[in-house]
RONU-731333 format. One line per field, with one value per residue: residue in three letters; z, y, x of N, C-alpha, C in turn. Coordinates in steps of 0.2 Angstrom, whole numbers, padded with zeros to 4 digits. Atoms other than C-alpha are relative to their C-alpha. Example, Ala and Ser with C-alpha at 12.3 -4.5 7.8 and 13.67 -1.06 7.14 Angstrom:
! residues 2
residuo: c(ALA,SER)
nzz: c(0000,-0001)
nyy: c(-0006,-0006)
nxx: c(0004,-0004)
cazz: c(0039,0036)
cayy: c(-0022,-0005)
caxx: c(0062,0068)
czz: c(0000,0003)
cyy: c(0006,0005)
cxx: c(0004,-0004)
//
This chain:
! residues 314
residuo: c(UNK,UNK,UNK,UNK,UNK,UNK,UNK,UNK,UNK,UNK,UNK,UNK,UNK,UNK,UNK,UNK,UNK,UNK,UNK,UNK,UNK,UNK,UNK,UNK,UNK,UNK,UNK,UNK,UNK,UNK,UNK,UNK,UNK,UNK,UNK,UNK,UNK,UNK,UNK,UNK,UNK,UNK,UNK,UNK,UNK,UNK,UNK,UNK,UNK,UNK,UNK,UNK,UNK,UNK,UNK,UNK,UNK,UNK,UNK,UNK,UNK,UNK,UNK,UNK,UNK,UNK,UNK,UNK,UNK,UNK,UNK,UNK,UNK,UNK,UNK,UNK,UNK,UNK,UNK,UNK,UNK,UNK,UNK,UNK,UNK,UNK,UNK,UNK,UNK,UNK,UNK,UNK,UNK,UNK,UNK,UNK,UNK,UNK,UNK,UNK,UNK,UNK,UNK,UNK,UNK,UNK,UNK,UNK,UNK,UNK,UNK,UNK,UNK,UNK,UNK,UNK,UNK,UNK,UNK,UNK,UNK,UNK,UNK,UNK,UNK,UNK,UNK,UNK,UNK,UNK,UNK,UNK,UNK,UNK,UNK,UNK,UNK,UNK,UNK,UNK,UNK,UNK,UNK,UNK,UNK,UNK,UNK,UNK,UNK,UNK,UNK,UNK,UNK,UNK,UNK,UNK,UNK,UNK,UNK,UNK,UNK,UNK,UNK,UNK,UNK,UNK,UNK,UNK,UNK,UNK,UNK,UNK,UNK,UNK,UNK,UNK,UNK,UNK,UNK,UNK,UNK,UNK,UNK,UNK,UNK,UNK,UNK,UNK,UNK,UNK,UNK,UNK,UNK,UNK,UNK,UNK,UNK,UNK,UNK,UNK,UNK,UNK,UNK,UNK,UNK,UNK,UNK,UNK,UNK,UNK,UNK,UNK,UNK,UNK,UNK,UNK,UNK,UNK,UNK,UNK,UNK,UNK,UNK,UNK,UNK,UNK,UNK,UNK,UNK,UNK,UNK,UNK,UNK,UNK,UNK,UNK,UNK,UNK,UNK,UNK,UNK,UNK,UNK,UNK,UNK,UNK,UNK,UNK,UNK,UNK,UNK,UNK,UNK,UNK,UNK,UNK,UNK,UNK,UNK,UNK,UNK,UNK,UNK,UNK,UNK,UNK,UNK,UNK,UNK,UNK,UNK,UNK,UNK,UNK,UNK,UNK,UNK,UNK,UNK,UNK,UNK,UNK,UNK,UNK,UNK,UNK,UNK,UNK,UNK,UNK,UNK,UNK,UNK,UNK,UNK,UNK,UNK,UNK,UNK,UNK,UNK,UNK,UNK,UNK,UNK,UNK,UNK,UNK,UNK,UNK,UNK,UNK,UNK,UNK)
nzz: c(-0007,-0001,-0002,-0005,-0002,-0005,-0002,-0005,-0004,-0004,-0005,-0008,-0003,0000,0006,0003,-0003,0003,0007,0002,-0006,0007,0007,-0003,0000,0004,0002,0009,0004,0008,0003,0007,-0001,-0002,0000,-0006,0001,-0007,-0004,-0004,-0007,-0005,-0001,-0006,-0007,-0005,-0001,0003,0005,0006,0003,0007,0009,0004,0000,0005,-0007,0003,-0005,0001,-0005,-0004,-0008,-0005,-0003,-0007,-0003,0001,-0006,0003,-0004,0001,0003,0005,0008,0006,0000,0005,0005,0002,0003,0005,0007,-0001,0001,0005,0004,0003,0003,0007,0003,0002,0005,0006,0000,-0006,-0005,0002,-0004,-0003,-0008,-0003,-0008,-0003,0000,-0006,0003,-0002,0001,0006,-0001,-0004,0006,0007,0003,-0006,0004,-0005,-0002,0003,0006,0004,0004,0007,0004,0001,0006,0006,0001,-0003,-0003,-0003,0000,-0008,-0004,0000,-0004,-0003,-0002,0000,0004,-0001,0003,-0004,0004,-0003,0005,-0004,-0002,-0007,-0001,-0007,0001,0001,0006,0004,0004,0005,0004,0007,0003,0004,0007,-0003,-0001,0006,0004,-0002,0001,0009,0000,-0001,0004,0002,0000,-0001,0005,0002,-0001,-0003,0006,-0001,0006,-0001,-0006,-0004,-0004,-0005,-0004,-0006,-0003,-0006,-0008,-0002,0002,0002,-0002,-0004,0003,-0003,-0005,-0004,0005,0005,0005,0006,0006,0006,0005,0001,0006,0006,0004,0002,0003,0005,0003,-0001,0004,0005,-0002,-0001,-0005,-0003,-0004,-0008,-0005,-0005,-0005,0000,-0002,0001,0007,0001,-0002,0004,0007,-0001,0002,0006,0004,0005,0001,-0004,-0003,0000,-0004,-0001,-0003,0000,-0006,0003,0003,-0002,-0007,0004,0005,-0006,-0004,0005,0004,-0001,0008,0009,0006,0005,0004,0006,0001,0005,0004,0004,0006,-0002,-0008,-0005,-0007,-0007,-0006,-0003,-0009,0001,-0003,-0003,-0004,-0008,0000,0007,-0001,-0005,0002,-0003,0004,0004,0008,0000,0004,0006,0004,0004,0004,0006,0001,0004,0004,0004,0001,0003,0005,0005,0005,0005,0007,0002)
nyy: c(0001,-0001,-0006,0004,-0002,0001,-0003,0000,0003,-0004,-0005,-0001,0006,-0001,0002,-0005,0002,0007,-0001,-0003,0002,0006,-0002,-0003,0004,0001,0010,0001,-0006,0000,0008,0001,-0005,0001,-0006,0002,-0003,-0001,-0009,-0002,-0004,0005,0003,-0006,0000,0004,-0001,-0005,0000,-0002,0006,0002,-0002,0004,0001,-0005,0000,-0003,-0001,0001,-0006,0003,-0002,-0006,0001,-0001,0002,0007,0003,0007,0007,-0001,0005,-0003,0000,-0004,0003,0008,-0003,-0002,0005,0003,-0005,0002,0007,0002,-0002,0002,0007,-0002,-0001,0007,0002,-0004,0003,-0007,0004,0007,0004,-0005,0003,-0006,-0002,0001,-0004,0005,0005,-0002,-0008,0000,0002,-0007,-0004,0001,0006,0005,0005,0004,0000,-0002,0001,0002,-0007,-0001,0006,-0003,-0006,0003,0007,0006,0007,0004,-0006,0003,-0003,0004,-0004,0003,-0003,0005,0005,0003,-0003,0004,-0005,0001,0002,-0007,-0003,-0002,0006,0004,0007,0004,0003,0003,0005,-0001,-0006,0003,0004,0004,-0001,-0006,0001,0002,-0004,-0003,0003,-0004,-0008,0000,0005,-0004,-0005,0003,0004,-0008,-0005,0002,0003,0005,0003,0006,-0001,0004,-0003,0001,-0001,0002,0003,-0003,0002,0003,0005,0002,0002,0005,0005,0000,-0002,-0006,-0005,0003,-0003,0002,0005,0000,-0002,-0003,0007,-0001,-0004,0003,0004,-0005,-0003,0003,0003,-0004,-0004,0008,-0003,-0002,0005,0003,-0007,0000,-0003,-0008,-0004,0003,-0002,-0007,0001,0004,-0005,-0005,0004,0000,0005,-0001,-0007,-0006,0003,-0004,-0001,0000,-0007,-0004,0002,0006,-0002,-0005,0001,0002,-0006,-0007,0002,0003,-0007,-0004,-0004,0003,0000,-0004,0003,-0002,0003,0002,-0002,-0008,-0002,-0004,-0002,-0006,0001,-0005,0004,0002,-0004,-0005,-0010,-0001,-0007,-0003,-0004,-0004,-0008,0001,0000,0008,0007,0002,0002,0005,0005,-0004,0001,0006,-0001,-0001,0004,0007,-0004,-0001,0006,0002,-0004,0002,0006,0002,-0003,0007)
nxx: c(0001,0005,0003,0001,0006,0001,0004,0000,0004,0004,-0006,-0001,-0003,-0009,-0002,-0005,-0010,-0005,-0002,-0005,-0004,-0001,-0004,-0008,-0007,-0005,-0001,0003,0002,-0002,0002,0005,0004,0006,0005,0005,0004,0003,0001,-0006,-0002,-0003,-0006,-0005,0002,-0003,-0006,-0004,-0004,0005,0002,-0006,0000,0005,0005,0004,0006,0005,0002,0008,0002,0009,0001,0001,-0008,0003,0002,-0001,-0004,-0002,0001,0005,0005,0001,0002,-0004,-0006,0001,0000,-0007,-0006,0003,-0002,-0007,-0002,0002,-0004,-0006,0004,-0002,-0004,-0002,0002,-0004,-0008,-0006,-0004,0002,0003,0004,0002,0007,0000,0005,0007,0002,0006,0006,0000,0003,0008,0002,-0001,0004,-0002,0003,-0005,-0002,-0008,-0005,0000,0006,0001,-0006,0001,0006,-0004,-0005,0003,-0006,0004,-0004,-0004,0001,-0005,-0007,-0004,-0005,-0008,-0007,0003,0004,0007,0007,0004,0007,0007,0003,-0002,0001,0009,0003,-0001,0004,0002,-0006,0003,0006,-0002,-0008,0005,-0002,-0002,-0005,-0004,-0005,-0003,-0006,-0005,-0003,-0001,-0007,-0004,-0003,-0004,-0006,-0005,0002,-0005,-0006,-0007,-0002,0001,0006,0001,0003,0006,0004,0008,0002,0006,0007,0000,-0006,-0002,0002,0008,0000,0006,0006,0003,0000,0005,-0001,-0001,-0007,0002,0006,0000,-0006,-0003,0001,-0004,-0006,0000,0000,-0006,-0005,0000,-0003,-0003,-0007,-0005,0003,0000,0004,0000,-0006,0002,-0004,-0007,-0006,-0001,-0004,-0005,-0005,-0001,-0006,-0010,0000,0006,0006,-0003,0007,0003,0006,0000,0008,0003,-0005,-0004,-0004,-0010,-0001,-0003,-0005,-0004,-0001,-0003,-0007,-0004,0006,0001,-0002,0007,0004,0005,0001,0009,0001,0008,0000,-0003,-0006,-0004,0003,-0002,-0002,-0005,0001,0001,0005,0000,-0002,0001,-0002,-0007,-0001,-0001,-0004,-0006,-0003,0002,-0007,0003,-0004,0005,0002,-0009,-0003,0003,-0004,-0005,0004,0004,-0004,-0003,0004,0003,-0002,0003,0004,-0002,-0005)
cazz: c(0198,0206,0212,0226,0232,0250,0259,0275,0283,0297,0301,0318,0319,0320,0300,0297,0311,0305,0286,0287,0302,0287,0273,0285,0287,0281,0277,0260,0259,0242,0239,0228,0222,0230,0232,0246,0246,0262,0272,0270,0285,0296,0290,0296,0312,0315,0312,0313,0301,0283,0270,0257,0240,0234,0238,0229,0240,0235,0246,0247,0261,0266,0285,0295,0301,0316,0329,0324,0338,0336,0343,0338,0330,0317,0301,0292,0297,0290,0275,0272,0274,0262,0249,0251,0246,0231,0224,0224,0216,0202,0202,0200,0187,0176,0179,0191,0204,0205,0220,0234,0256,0266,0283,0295,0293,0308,0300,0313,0307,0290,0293,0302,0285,0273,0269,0275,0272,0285,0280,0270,0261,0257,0252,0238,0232,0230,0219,0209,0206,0214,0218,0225,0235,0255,0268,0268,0284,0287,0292,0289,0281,0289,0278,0286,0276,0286,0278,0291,0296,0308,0314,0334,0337,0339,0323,0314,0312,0305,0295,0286,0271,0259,0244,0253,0260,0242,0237,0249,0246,0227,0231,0241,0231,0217,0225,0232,0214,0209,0219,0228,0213,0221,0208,0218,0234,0249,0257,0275,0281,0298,0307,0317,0334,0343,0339,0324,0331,0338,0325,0328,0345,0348,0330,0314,0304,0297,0290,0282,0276,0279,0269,0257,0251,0253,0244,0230,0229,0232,0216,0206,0214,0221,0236,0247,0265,0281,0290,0301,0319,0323,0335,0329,0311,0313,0321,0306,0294,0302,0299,0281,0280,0271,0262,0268,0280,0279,0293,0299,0310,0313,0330,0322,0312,0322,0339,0332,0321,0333,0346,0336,0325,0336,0325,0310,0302,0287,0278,0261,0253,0238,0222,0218,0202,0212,0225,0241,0258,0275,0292,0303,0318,0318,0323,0337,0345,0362,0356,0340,0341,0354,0344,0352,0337,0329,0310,0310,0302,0289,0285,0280,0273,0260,0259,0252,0242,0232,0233,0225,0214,0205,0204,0195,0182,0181)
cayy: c(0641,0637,0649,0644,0651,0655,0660,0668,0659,0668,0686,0683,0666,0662,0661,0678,0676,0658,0663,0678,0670,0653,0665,0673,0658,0653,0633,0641,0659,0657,0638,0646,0661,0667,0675,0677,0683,0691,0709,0719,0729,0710,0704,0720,0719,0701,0704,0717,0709,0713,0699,0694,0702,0687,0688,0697,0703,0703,0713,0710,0725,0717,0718,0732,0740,0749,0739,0723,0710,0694,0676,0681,0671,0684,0685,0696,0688,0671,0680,0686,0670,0662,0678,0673,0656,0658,0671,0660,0645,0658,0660,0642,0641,0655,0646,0663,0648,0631,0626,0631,0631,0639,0645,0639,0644,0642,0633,0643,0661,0655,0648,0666,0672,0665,0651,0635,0623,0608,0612,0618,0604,0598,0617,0616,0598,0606,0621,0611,0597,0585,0567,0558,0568,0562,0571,0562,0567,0565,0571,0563,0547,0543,0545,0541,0545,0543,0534,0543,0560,0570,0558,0554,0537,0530,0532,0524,0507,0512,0525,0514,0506,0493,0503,0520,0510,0502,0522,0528,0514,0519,0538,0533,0522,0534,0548,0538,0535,0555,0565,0555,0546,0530,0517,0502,0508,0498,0502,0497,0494,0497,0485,0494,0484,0478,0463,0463,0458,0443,0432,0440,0441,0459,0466,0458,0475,0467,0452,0459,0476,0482,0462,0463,0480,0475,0460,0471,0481,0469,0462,0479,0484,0470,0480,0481,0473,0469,0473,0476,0479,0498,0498,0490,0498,0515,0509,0496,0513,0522,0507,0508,0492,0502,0519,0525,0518,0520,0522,0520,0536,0551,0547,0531,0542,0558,0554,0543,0558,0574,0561,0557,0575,0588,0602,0595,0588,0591,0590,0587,0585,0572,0572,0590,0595,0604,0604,0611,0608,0616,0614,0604,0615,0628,0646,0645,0659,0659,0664,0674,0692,0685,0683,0662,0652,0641,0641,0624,0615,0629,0628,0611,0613,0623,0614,0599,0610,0614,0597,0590,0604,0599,0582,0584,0593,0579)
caxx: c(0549,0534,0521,0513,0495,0493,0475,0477,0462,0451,0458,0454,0464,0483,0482,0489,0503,0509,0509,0519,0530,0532,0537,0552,0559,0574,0569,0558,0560,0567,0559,0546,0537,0521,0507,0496,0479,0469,0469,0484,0479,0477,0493,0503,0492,0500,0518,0530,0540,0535,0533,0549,0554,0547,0532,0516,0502,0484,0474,0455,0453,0436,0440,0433,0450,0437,0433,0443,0449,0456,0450,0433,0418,0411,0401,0411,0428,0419,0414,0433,0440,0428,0432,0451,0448,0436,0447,0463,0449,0452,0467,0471,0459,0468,0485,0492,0497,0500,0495,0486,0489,0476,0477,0464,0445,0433,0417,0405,0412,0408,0390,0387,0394,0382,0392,0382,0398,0403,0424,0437,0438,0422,0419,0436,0429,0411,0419,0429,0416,0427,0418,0430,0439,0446,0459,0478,0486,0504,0522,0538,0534,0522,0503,0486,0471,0454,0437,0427,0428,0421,0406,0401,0411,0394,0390,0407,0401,0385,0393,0408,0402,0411,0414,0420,0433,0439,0438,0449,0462,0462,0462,0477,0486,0485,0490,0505,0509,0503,0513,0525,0533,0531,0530,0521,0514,0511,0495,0490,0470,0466,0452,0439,0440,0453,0462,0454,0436,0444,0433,0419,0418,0423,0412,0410,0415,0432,0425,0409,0414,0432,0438,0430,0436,0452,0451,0444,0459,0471,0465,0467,0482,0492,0501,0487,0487,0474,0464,0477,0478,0479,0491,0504,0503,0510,0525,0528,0524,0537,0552,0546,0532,0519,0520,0503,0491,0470,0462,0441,0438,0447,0456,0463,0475,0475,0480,0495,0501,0498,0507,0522,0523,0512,0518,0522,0506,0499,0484,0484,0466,0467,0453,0457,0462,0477,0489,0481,0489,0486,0494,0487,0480,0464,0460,0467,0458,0464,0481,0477,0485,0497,0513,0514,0508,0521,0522,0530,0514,0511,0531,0530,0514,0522,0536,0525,0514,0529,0538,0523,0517,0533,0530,0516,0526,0538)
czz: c(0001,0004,0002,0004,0010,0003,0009,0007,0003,0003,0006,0004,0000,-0007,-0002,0003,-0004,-0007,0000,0004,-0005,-0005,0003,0002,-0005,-0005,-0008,-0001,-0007,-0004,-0006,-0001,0005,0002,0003,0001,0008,-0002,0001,0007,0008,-0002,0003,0004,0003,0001,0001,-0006,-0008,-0004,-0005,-0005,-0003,-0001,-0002,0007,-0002,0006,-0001,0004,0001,0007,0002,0007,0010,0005,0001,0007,-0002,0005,0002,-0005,-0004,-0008,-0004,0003,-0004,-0007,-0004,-0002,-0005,-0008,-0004,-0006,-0008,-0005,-0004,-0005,-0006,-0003,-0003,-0008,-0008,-0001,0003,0004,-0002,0003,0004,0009,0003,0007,0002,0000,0009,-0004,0004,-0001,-0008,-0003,0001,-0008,-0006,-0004,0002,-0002,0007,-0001,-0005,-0006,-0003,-0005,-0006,-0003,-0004,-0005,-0008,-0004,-0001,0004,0005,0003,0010,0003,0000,0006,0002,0002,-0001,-0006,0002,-0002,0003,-0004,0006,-0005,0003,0000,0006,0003,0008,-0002,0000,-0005,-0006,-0002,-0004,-0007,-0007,-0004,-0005,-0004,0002,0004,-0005,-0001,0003,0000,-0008,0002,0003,-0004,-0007,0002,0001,-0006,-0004,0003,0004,-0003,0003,-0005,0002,0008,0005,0004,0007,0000,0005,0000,0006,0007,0001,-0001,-0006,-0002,0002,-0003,0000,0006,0004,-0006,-0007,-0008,-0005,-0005,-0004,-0002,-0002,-0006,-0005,-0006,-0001,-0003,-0006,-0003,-0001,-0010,-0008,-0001,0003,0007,0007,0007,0006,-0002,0003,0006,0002,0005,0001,-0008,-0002,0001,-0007,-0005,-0001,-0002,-0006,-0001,-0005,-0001,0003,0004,0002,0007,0001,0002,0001,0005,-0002,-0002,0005,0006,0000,-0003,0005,0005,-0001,-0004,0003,-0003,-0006,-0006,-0004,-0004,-0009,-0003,-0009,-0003,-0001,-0005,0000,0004,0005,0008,0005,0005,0003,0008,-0003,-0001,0004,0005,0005,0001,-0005,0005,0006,-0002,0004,-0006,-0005,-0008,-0001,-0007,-0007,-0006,-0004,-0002,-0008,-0003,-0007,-0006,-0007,-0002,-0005,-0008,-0008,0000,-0005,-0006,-0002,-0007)
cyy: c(0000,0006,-0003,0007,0002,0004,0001,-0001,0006,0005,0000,-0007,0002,-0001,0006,-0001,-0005,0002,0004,0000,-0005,0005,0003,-0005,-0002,-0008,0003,0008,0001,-0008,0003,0007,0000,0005,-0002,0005,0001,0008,0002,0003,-0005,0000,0004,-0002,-0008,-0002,0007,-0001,0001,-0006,0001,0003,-0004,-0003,0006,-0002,0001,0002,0002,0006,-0003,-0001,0006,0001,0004,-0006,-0007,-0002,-0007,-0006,0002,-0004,0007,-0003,0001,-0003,-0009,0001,-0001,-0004,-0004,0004,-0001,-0005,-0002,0005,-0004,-0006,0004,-0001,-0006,0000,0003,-0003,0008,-0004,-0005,-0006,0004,-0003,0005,-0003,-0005,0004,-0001,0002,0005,0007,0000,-0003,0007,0004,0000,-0005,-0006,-0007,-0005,0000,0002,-0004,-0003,0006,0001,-0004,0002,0006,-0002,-0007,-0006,-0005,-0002,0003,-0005,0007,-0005,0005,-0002,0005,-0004,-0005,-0003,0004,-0003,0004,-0007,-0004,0003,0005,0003,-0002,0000,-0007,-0004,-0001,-0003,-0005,0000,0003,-0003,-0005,-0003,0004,0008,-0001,-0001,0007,0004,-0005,0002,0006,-0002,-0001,0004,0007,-0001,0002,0006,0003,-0002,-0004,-0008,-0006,-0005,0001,-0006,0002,-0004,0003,-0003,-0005,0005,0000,-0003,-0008,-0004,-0002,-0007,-0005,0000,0003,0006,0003,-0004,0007,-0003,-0006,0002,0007,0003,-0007,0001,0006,-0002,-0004,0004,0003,-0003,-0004,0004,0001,-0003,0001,0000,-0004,0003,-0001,-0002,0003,0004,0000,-0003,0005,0007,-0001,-0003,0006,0003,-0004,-0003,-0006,0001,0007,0006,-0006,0002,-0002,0000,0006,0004,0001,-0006,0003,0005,0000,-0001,0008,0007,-0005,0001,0009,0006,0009,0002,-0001,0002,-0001,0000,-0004,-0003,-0001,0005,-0002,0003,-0003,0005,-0006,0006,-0003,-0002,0002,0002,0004,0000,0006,0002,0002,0004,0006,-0002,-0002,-0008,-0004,0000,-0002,-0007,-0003,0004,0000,-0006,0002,0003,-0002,-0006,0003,0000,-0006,-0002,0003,-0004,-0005,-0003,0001,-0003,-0003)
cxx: c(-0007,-0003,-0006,-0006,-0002,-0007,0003,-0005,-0004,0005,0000,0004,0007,0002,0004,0007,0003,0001,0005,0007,0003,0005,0005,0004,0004,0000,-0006,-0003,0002,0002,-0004,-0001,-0009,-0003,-0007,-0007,-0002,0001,0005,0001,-0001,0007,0005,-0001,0003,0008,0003,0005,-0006,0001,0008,-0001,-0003,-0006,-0006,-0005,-0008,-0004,-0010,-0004,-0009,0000,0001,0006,-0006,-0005,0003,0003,0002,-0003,-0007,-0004,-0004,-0004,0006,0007,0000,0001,0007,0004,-0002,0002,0009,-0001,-0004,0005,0007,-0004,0002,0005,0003,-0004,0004,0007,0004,0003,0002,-0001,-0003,0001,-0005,0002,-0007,-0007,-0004,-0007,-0007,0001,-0003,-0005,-0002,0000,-0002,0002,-0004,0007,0003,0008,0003,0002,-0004,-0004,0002,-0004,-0007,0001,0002,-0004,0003,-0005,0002,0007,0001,0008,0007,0005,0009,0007,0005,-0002,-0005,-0009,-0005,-0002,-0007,-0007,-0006,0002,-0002,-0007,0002,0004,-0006,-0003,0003,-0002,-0006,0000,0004,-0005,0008,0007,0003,0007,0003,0002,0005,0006,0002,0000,0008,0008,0002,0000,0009,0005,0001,0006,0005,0006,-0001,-0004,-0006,-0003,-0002,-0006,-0004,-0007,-0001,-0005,-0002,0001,0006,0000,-0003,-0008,0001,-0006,-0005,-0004,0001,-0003,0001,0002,0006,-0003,-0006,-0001,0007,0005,-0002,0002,0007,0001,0000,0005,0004,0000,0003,0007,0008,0002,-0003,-0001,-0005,-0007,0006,-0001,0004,0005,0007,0005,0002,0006,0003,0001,0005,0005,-0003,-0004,-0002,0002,-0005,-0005,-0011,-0004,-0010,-0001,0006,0005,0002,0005,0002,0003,0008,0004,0004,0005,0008,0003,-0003,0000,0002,-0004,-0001,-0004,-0001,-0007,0002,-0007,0001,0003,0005,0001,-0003,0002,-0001,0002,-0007,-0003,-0010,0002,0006,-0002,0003,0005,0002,0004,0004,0009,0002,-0002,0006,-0001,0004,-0004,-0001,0008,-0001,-0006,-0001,0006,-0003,-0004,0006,0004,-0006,-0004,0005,0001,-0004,0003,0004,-0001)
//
């Protein structure tokens, strides 16, 4: 059986609620083993209920039980969750897990906290001396993986280049083929502007950097189609066109997804040398300590985690 890593993110978020709210459900209290790292005296403080037989608890006691509050920006809550997360970096290394989900961090508690890091997964990829590493968002069937990430629109066209296109069509292409078993993947590539650019005359990014990557692949790869105009190409991904679709900025995939699945999502970050999924939300401070956040996203998060952990063992 697999054994399945979870961090519970920032104590002051909705990480600790949604995880042990996840593991009481019924859709995968006894999908897998696991073991979940953080603060036994938060994860008490966010449920009454207590964790599953099946579940091991490591407890890092690095949150100050005086004075704590929830839906707070902190050092030492950044700290915490960053201690979480290098801890399970170990344990994946040792082979104690064999995969990894993580609660939500908030990037400004863990600046404060001595980490200087832009996000959760540029932080794992940096660990793990991971190159070529991107974000793969999806739910259902439907995959979007971004070329940008979190950039000002104004700086996208400046920002997209050729060859980071090609590599997130090959990062996608073999993950498709990595954890989803699918033999010949089809892979969608958004264009930029609308309609394309209309030959030009609304942006010349498709013909002089998004074409040419594709061509590229198309060549390695075979399956590989556009550019394509985005607001058509979600619709065809859902009636089985394509198997995943990539996308230039992070509002290309995002809007689309959260519209379509708003708590369902999930992030899986391809390039690791592991399975590592988290849900799709944040902190959520303004509802931490309030008993209202839905573990839906962390549900299926796990859910994939362990779908895919045992793929790779296939």
């Amino acid at each position: 059986m697999i054994t399945i890593g979870i961090t519970i993110g920032d104590p002051s978020g909705i990480g600790p609620e949604v995880v042990i709210k996840a593991l009481n459900s019924p859709a995968i209290n006894r999908l897998a083993n696991y073991l979940v790292i953080g603060d036994k005296f938060v994860i008490s403080k966010a449920s009454k209920k207590n964790l599953p037989r099946n579940v091991k608890f490591i407890d890092m006691a690095n949150v100050n039980r005086k004075g704590f509050s929830y839906g707070k920006v902190k050092a030492e809550y950044g700290a915490a969750s960053m201690d979480y997360i290098n801890f399970a970096l170990g344990l994946l290394k040792k082979g104690m897990i064999d995969c990894l989900v993580t609660a939500p961090i908030s990037k400004e508690s863990a600046n404060l906290g001595g980490y200087k890091i832009t996000g959760h997964t540029e932080y794992l990829a940096k660990k793990t001396n991971s190159k070529n590493f991107e974000m793969m968002l999806l739910a259902k069937n439907l995959r979007t993986l971004t070329v940008t990430r979190h950039l000002p629109l104004k700086d996208i066209s400046r920002k997209l280049k050729t060859k980071d296109i090609y590599q997130a069509i090959a990062l996608i292409y073999d993950a498709l083929k990595k954890y989803f078993l699918i033999k010949k993947p089809k892979v969608a590539v958004c264009a930029l502007n609308p309609h394309l650019g209309e030959h030009g005359l609304l942006g010349q990014e498709e013909r002089i950097k998004i074409a040419p990557a594709v061509n590229k692949a198309k060549k390695r790869f075979g399956s590989v189609f556009g550019p394509v105009a985005s607001d058509a190409v979600f619709r065809d991904c859902l009636r089985g066109k394509y198997d995943a679709i990539v996308t230039m900025y992070h509002d290309q995939s995002l809007i689309t997804l959260k519209t379509l699945f708003p708590n369902s999502a999930v992030n899986l970050t391809i390039g690791l040398p592991f399975v590592r999924t988290s849900p799709c939300h944040g902190t959520a401070f303004d509802i931490a300590g309030k008993n209202l956040a839905d573990p839906t996203s962390m549900i299926e998060a796990i859910k994939l985690a362990d779908r895919l952990a045992r793929n790779i063992k296939k």
